[in-house]
NUVORO-999820 format. One record per residue (C-alpha): residue in one letter; y negated, z negated, x. Coordinates in steps of 0.5 Angstrom, whole numbers. Each point is the difference from the previous one (the first is absolute). Layout:
<segus>
segu r: A&py: Y&pz: Z&px: X
...
</segus>
This chain:
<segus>
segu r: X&py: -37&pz: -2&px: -28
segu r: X&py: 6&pz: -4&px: 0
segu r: X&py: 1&pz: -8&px: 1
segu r: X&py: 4&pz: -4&px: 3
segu r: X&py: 1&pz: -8&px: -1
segu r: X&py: 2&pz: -4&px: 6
segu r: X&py: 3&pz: -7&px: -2
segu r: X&py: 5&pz: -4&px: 2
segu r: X&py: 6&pz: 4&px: -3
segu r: X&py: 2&pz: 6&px: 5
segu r: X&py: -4&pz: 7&px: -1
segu r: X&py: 5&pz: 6&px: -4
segu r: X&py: 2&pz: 5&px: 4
segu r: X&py: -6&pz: 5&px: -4
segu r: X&py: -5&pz: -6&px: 2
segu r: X&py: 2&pz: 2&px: 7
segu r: X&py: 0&pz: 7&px: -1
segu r: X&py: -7&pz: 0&px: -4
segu r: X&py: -4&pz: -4&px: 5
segu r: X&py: 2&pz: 4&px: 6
segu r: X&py: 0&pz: 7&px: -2
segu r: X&py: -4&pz: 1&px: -6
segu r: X&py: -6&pz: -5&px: 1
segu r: X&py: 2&pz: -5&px: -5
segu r: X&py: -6&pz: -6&px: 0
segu r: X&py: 3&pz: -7&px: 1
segu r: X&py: -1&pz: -7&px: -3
segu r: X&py: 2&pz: -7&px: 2
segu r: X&py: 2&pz: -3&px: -6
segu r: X&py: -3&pz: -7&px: -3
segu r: X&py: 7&pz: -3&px: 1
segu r: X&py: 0&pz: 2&px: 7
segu r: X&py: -7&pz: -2&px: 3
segu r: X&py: 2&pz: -7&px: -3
segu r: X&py: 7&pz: 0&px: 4
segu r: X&py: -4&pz: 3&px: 6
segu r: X&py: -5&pz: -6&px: -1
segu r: X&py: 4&pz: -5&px: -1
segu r: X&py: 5&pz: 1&px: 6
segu r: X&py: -6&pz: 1&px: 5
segu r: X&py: -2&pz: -8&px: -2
segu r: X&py: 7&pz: -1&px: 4
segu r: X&py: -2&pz: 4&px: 6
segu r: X&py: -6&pz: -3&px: 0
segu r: X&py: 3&pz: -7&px: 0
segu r: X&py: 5&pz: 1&px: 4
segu r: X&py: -7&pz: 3&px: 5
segu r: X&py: -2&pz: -7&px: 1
segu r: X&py: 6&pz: -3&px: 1
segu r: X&py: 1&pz: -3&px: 7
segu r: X&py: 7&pz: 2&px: 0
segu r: X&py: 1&pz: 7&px: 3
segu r: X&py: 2&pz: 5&px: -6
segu r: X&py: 2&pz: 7&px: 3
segu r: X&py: -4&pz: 6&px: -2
segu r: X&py: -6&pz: -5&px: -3
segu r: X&py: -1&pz: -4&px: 7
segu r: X&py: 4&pz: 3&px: 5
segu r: X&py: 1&pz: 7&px: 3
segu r: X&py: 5&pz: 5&px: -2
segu r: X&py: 7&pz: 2&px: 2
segu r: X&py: 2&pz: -2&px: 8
segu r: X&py: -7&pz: -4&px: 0
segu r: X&py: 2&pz: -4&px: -6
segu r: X&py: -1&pz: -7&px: 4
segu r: X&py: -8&pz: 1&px: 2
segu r: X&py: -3&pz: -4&px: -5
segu r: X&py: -7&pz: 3&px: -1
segu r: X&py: -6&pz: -5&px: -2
segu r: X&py: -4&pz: 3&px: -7
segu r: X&py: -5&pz: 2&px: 4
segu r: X&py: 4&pz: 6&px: 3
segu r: X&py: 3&pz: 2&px: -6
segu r: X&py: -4&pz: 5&px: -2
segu r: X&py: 0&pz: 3&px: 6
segu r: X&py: 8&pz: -2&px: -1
segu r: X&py: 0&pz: 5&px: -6
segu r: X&py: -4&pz: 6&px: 4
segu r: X&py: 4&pz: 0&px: 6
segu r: X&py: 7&pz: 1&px: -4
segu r: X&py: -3&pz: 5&px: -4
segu r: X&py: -3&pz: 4&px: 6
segu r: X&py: 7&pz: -1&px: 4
segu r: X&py: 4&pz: 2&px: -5
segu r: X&py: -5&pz: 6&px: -1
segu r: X&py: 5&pz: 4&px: 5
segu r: X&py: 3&pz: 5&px: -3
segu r: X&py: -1&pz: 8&px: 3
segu r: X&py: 3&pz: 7&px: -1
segu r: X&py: -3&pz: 4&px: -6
segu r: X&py: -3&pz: -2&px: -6
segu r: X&py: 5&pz: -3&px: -5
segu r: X&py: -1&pz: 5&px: -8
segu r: X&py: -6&pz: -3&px: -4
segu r: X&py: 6&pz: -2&px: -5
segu r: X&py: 4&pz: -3&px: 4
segu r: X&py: -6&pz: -6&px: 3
segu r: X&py: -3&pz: 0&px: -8
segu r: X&py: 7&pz: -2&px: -2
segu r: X&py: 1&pz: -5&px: 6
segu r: X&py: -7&pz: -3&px: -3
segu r: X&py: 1&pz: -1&px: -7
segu r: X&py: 8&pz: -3&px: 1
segu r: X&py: -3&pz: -6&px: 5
segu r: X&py: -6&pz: -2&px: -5
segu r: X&py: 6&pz: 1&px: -5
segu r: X&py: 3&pz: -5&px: 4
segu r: X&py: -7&pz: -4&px: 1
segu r: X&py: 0&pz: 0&px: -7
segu r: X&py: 6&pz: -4&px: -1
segu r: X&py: -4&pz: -6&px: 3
segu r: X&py: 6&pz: -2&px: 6
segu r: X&py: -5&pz: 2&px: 5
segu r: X&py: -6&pz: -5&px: 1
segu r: X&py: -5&pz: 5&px: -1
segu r: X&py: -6&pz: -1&px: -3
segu r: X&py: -3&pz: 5&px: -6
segu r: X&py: -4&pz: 3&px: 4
segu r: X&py: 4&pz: 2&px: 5
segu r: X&py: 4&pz: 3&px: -5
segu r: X&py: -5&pz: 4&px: -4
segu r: X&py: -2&pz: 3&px: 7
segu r: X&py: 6&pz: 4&px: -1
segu r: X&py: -1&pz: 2&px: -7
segu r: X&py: -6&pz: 2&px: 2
segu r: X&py: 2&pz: 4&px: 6
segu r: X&py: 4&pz: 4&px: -5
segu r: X&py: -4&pz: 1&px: -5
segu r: X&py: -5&pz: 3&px: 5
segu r: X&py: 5&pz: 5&px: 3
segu r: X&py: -2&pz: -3&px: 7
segu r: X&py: 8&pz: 1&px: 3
segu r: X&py: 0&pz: -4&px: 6
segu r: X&py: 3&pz: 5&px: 6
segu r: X&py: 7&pz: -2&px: 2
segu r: X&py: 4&pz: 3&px: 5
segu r: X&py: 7&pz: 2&px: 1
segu r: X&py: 2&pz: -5&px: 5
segu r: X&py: 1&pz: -7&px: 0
segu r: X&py: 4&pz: -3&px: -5
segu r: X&py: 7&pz: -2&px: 2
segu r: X&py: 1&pz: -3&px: -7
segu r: X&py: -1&pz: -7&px: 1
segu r: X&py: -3&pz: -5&px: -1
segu r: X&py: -2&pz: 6&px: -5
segu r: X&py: -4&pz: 6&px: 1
segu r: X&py: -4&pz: -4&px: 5
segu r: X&py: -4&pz: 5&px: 4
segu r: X&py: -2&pz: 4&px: -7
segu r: X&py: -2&pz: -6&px: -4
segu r: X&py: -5&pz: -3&px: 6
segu r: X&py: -4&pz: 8&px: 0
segu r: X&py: -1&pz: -2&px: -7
segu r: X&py: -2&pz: -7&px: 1
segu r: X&py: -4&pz: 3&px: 5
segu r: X&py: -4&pz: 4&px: -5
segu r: X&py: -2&pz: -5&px: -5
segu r: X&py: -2&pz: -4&px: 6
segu r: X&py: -5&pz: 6&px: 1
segu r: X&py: 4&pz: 2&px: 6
segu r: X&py: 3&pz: 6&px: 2
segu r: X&py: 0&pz: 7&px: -3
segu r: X&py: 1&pz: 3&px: -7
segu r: X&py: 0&pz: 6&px: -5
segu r: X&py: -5&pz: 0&px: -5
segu r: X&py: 1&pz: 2&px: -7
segu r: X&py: -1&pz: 8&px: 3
segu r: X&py: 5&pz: -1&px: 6
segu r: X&py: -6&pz: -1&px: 5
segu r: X&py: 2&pz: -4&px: 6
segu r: X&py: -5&pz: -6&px: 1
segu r: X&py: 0&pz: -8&px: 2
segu r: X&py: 2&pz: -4&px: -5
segu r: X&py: -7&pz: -3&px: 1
segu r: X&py: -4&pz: 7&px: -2
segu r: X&py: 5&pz: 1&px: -6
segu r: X&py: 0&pz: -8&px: -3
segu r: X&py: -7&pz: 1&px: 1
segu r: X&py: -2&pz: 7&px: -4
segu r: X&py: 5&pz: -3&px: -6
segu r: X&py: -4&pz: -7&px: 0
segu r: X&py: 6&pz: -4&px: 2
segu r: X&py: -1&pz: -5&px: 6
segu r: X&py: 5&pz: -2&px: 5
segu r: X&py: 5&pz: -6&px: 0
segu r: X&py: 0&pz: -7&px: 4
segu r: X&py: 7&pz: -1&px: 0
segu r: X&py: 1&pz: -8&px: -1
segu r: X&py: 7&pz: -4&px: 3
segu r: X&py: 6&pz: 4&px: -1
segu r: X&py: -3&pz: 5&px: -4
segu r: X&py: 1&pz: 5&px: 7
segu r: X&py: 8&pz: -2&px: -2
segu r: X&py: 1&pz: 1&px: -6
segu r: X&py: -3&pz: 7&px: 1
segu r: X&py: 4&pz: 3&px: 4
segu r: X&py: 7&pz: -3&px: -1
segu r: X&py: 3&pz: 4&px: -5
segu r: X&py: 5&pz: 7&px: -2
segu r: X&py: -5&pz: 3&px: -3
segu r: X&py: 0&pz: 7&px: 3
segu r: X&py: 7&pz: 1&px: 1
segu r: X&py: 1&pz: -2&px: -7
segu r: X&py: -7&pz: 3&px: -3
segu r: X&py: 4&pz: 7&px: 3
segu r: X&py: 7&pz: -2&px: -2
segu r: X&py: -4&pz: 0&px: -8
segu r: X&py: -3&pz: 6&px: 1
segu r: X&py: 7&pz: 4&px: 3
segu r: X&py: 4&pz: -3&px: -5
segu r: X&py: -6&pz: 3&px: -6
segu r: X&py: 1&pz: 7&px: 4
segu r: X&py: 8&pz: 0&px: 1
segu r: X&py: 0&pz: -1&px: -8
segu r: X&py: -3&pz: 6&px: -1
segu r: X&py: 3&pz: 4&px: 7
segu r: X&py: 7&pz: -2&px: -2
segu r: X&py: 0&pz: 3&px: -8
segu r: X&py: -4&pz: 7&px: 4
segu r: X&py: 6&pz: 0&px: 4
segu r: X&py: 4&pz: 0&px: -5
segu r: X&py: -4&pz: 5&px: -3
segu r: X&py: 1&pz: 5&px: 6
segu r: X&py: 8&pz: -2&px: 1
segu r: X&py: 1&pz: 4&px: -8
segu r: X&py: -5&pz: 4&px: 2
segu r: X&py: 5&pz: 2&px: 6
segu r: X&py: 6&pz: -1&px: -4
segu r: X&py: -2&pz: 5&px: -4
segu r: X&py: -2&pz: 5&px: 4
segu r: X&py: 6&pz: 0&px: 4
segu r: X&py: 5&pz: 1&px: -6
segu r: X&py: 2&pz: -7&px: 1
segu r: X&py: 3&pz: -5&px: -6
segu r: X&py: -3&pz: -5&px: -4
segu r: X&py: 7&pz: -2&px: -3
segu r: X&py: 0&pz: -5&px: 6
segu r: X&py: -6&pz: -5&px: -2
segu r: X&py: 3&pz: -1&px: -7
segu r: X&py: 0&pz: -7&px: -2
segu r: X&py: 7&pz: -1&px: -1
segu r: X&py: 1&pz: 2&px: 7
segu r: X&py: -6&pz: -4&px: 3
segu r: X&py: 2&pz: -7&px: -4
segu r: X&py: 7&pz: 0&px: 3
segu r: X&py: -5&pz: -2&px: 7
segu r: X&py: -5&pz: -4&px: -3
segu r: X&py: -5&pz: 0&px: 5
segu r: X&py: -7&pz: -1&px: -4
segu r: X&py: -4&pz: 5&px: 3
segu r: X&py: 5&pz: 5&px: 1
segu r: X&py: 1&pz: 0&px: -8
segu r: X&py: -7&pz: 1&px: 0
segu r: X&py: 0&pz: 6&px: 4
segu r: X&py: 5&pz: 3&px: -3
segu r: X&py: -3&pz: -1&px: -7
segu r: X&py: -6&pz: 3&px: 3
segu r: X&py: 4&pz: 6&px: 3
segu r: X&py: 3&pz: 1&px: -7
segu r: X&py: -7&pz: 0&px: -3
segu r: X&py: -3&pz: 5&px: 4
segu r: X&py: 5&pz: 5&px: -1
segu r: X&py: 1&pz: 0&px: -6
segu r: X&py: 0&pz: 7&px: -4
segu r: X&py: 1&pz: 3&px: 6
segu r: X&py: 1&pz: 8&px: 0
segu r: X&py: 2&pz: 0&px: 7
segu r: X&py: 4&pz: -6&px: 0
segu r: X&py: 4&pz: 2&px: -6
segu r: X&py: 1&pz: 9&px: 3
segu r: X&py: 6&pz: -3&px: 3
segu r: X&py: 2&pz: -6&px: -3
segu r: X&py: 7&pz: 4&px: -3
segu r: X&py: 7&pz: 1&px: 2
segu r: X&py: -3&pz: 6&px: 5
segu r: X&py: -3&pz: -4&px: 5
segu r: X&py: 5&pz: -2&px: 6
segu r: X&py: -5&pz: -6&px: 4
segu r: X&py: 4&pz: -5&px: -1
segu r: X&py: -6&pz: -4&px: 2
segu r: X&py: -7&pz: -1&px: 2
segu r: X&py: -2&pz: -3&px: 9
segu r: X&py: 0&pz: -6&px: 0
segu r: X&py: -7&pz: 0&px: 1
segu r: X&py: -1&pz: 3&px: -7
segu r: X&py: 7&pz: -4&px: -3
segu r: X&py: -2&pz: -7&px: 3
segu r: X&py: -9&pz: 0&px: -3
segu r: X&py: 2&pz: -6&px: -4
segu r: X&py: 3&pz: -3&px: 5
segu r: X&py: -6&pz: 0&px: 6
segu r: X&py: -5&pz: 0&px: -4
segu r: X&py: 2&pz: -6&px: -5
segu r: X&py: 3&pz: -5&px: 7
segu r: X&py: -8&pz: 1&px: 2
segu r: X&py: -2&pz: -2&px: -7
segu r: X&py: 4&pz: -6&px: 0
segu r: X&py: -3&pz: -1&px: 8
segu r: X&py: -7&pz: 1&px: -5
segu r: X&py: 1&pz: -5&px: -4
segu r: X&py: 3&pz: -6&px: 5
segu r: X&py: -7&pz: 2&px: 4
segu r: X&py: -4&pz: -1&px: -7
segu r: X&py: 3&pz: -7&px: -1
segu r: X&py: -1&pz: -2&px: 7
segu r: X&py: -8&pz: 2&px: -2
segu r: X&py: 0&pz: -3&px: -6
segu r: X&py: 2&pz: -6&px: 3
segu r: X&py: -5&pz: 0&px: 6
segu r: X&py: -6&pz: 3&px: -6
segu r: X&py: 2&pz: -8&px: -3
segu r: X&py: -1&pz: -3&px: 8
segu r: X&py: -5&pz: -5&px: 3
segu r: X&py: 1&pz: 2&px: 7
segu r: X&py: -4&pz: -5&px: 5
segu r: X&py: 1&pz: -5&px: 6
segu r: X&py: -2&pz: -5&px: -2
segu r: X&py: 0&pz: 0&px: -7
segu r: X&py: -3&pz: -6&px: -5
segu r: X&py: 6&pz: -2&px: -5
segu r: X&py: -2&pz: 0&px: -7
segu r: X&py: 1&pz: -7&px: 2
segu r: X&py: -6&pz: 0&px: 5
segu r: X&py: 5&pz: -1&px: 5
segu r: X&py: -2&pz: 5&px: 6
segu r: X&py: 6&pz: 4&px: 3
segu r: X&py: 3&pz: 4&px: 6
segu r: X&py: 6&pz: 6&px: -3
segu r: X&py: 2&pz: 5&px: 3
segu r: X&py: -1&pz: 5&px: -6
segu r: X&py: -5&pz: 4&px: 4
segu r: X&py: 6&pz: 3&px: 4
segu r: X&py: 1&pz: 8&px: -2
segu r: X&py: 8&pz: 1&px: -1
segu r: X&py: 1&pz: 0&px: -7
segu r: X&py: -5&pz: 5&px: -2
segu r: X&py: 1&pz: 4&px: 8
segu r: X&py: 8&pz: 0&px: -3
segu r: X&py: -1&pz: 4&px: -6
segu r: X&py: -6&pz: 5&px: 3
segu r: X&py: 5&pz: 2&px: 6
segu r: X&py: 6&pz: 1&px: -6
segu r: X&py: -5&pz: 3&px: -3
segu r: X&py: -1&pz: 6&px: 5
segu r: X&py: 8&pz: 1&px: 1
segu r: X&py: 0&pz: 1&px: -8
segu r: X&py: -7&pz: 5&px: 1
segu r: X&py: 5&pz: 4&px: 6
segu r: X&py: 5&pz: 1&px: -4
segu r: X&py: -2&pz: 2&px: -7
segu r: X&py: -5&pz: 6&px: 6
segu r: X&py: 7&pz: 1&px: 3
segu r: X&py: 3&pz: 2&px: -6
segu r: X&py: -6&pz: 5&px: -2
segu r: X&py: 0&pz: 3&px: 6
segu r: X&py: 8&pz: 2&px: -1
segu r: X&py: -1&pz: 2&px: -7
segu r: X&py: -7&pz: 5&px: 3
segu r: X&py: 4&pz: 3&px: 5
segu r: X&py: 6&pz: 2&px: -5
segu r: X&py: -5&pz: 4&px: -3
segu r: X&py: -1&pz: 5&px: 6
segu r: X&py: 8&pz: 1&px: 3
segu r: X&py: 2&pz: 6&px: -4
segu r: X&py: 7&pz: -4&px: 2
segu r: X&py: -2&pz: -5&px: -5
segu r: X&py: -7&pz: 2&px: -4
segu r: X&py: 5&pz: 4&px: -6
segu r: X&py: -2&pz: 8&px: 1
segu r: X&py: -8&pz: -3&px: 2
segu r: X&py: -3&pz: 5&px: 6
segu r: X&py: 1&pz: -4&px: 7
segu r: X&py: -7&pz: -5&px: 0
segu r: X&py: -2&pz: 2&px: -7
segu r: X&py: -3&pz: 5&px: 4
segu r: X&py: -3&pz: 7&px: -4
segu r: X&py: 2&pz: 4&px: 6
segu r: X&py: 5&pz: -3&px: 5
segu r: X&py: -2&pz: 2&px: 6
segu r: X&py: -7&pz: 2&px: -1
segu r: X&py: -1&pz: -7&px: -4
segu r: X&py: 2&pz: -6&px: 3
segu r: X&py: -1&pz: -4&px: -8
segu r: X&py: 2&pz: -7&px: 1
segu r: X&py: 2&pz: 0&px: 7
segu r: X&py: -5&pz: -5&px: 3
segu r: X&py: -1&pz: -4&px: -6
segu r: X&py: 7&pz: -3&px: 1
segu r: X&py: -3&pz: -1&px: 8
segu r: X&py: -6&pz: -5&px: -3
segu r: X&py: 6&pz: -3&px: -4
segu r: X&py: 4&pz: -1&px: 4
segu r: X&py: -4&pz: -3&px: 6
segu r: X&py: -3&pz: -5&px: -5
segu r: X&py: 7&pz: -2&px: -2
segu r: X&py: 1&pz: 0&px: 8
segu r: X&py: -6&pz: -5&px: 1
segu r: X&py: 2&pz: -4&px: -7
segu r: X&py: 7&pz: -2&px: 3
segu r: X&py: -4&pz: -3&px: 6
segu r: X&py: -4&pz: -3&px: -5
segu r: X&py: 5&pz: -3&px: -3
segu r: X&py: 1&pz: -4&px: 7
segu r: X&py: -1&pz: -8&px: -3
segu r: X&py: -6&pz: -3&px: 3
segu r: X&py: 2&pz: -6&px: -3
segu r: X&py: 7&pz: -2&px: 5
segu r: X&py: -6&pz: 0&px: 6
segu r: X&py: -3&pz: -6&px: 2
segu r: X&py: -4&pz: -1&px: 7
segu r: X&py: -3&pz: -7&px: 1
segu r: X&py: -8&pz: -3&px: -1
segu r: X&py: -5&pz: -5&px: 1
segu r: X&py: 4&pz: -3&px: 5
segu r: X&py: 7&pz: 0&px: -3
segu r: X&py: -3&pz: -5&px: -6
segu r: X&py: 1&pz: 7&px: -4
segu r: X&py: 7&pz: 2&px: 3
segu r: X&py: 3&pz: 4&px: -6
segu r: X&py: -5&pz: 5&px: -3
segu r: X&py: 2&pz: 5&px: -6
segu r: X&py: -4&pz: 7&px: 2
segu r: X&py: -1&pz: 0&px: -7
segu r: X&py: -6&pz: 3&px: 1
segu r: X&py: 3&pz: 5&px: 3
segu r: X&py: 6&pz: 2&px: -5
segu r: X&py: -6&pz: 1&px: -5
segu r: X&py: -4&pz: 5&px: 5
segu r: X&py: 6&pz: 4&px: 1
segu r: X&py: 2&pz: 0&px: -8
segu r: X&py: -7&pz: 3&px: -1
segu r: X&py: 1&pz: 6&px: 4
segu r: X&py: 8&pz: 0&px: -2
segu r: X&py: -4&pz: 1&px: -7
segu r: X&py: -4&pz: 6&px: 2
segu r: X&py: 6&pz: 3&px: 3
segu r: X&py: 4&pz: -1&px: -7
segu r: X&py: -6&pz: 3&px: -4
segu r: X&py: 0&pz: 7&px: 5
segu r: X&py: 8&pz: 1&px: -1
segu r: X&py: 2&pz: -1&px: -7
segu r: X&py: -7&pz: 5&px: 0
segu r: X&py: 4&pz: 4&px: 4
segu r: X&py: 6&pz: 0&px: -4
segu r: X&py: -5&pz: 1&px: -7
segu r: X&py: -4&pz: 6&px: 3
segu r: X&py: 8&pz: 4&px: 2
segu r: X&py: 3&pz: -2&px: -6
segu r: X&py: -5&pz: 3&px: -4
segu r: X&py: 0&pz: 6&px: 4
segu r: X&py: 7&pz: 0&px: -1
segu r: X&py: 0&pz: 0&px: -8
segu r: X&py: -5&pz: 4&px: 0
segu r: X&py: 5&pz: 5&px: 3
segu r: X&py: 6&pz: -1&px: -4
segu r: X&py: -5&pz: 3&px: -6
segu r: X&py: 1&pz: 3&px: -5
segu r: X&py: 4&pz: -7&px: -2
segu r: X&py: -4&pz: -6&px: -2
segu r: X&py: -1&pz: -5&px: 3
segu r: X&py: 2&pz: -8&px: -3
segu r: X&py: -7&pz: -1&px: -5
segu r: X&py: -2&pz: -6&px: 5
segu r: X&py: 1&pz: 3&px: 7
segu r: X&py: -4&pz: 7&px: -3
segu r: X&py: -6&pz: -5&px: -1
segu r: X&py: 1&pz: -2&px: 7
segu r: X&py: 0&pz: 7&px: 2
segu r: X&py: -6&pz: 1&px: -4
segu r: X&py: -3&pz: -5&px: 3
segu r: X&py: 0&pz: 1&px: 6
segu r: X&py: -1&pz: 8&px: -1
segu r: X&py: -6&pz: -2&px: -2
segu r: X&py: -3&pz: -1&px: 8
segu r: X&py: 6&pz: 4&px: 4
segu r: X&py: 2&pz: 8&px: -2
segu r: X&py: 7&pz: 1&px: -1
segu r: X&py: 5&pz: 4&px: 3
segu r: X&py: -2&pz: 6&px: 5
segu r: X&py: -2&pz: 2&px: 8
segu r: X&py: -1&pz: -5&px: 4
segu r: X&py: -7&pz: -4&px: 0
segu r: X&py: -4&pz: -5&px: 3
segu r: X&py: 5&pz: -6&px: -1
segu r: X&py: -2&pz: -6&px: 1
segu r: X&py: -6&pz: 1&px: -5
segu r: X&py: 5&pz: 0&px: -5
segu r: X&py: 4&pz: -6&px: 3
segu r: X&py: -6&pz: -4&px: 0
segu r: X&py: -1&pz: 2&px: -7
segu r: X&py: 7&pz: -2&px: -2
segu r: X&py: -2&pz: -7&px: 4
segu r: X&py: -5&pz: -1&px: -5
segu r: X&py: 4&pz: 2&px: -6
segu r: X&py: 5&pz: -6&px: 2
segu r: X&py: -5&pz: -4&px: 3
segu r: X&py: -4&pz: -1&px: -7
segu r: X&py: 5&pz: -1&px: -5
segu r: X&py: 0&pz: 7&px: -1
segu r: X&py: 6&pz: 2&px: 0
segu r: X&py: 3&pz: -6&px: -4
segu r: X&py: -5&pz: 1&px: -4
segu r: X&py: 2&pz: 7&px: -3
segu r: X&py: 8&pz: -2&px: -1
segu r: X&py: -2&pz: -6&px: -3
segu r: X&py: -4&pz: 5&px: -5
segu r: X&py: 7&pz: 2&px: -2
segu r: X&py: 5&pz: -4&px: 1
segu r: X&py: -5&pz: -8&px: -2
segu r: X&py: 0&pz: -5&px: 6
segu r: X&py: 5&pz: 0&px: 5
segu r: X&py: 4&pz: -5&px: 2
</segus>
């Protein structure tokens, strides 16, 4: 099994990705636990002070002014972590809580936070058990931070709550640390805070949605050349002569890839003479580069918001590296909640604009001498019909997706949070905008290559041939009509895994 070091430098975006999906192990470096070690001799000094110090002798939020005496605040710790443990609705992707997890002990590890090692360890220890704290779906507005999903998972190392063992059963969190020999933590002063007081799960879910849209992205270039193809279009249009006269990065990029995979092209090349009369291609077809480059650069502003929040220390209060210790705003949600919204509009878009290269294909208007819905018998069989129907209601709800969660902002804790980021709520939407893309640019896929397969016995480019070889290798080719949707999830998977990309990178190298 993969490890992952966690020291006080942020965690890479495939630290994240092999934590959280893959079961990476996780181990507090040596230079970390000195920093914990050495900040918590802060907290602690700060503890017997007489002077009040927020989040280490008094009481949190509105109630900020109560001074508790050192005997309560054990009980102090416990109770915000109970309080805040308010979170409802189903339970959050396993995922998404691990990646959650290991980004706040990334930011534990920084030593900015006060804890002890030990407290620290505890989340290590939790992830290398596989115990996943059950979070809901409700109860984050994004500040100060992800409140309600930390607390239920600074409830499970206090022994409390539930949780899903290493195999997905549910069971107290006092049952899991027990069989996997760990014991529960007594949470000392402000280590309640400085385990809920943080981005994680929004951020944790921005890596994990930019990892997949790099990957989405270049497929969905993959099913738009598949499409130019087998509607007759152009790929005179993507020369880089052309795209250099607008220089967008990532729409050079989709252009060279476009170029890429319809290279060598029979299809493209049978009406490429003086004899073809189009002058030019739909606009969904023409204007691929443009679409799918503009959500590229979207990509990699939201890439360099993450990078910068991975090499964040986000607490209030925070121990200074001069051991001072600070109240900050930094916990408030905006700058990742912005880009996860931005993000989804990007994600409806480049969905829209395969949903209109689809349905090209199924319009003897427009699909250049195809039968109507690519249908084997029109009128006996419906073909494509309703497949462009499952597209069609996806790319309905990605637009309502694509709604920004981040310009809402419903005042809390007795108008002491009066302006709140919903960043949390941006990161949910955007990991169902995700799935959505996935389903049509599987769409797009599983109907081009039908539509390819039609133009026989001219050949395919080499690269969209290997994808339509790919994907033949779970779902049959053209004929009368069949149980469809087995074939739609099966064109889901091939996208989905990498599948896809991988067989015209077979072909064509990497992509840009």
């Amino acid at each position: 099994m993969n490890e992952t070091f966690v020291g006080v430098g942020p965690l890479s975006v495939a630290d994240v990705v092999s934590v959280a999906r893959h079961g990476a192990r996780v181990t507090l470096t040596h230079e970390a636990l000195g920093e914990i070690a050495q900040s918590r001799k802060v907290v602690e000094n700060l503890a017997n002070d007489v002077v009040p110090h927020y989040g280490v002798s008094t009481g949190f939020g509105a109630l900020a002014t109560r001074h508790i005496p050192l005997e309560l605040r054990a009980q102090l710790q416990r109770s915000l972590v109970r309080s805040h443990a308010a979170g409802s609705g189903a339970e959050v992707e396993r995922e998404v809580v691990r990646a959650l997890m290991l980004l706040r002990l990334s930011t534990l590890a920084t030593g900015r936070t006060g804890v002890r090692p030990d407290t620290a360890q505890a989340y290590a220890d939790l992830l290398n058990a596989g115990i996943t704290p059950v979070v809901h779906e409700y109860g984050s507005l994004g500040c100060s931070g992800d409140l309600a999903p930390l607390a239920h998972c600074a409830l499970a190392v206090m022994g409390e709550g539930q949780v899903r063992d290493a195999k997905g059963d549910l069971m107290s969190a006092a049952d899991a640390l027990a069989a996997a020999g760990l014991s529960p933590v007594t949470l000392h002063e402000k280590e309640g805070l400085a385990l809920i007081n943080g981005t994680d799960g929004m951020l944790g879910q921005l890596v994990m949605a930019a990892h997949d849209l790099q990957m989405l992205l270049r497929t969905a270039d993959i099913a738009a050349a598949m499409s130019v193809e087998g509607q007759l279009g152009t790929d005179a249009v993507f020369a880089a002569d052309l795209q250099a006269l607008r220089p967008h990065p990532g729409q050079g990029s989709s252009a060279a890839n476009l170029t890429a995979l319809l290279k060598g092209s029979e299809i493209v090349a049978s009406h490429r003479g003086p004899e073809c009369t189009r002058v030019q291609d739909a606009y969904s077809l023409r204007c691929t580069p443009q679409v799918h480059g503009a959500a590229r650069d979207t990509l990699a502003h939201a890439e360099t918001v993450a990078s910068r929040e991975l090499a964040s220390a986000i607490d209030n209060p925070v121990v200074t590296p001069d051991g001072r210790v600070e109240s900050n705003g930094n916990f408030h949600g905006a700058p990742v909640a912005c880009v996860l919204d931005f993000l989804a509009i990007s994600v409806a878009d480049v969905a829209s604009v395969s949903e209109r290269r689809t349905d090209r294909f199924l319009d003897v208007a427009r699909n250049h001498g195809l039968n109507a819905f690519l249908a084997d018998d029109p009128g006996v069989d419906s073909g494509h019909m309703i497949a462009q129907y499952t597209q069609a209601g996806i790319v309905s709800e990605l637009k309502r997706l694509a709604a920004p969660a981040s310009v809402d902002s419903i005042p809390s804790s007795a108008m002491q949070e009066d302006h709140v980021s919903m960043g949390w709520a941006a990161a949910r939407k955007l990991r169902r905008a995700i799935d959505g893309l996935t389903r049509v640019v599987a769409v797009e896929i599983l109907t081009a290559a039908r539509a390819l397969d039609l133009r026989g016995p001219l050949a395919p480019a080499p690269a969209t041939a290997a994808v339509l070889a790919g994907l033949r290798r779970d779902v049959e080719g053209p004929g009368t009509d069949r149980y469809l949707a087995p074939e739609i999830e099966a064109a889901v998977q091939f996208v989905a895994t990498g599948g896809a990309l991988a067989a015209a990178e077979s072909v064509t190298g990497p992509l840009d």
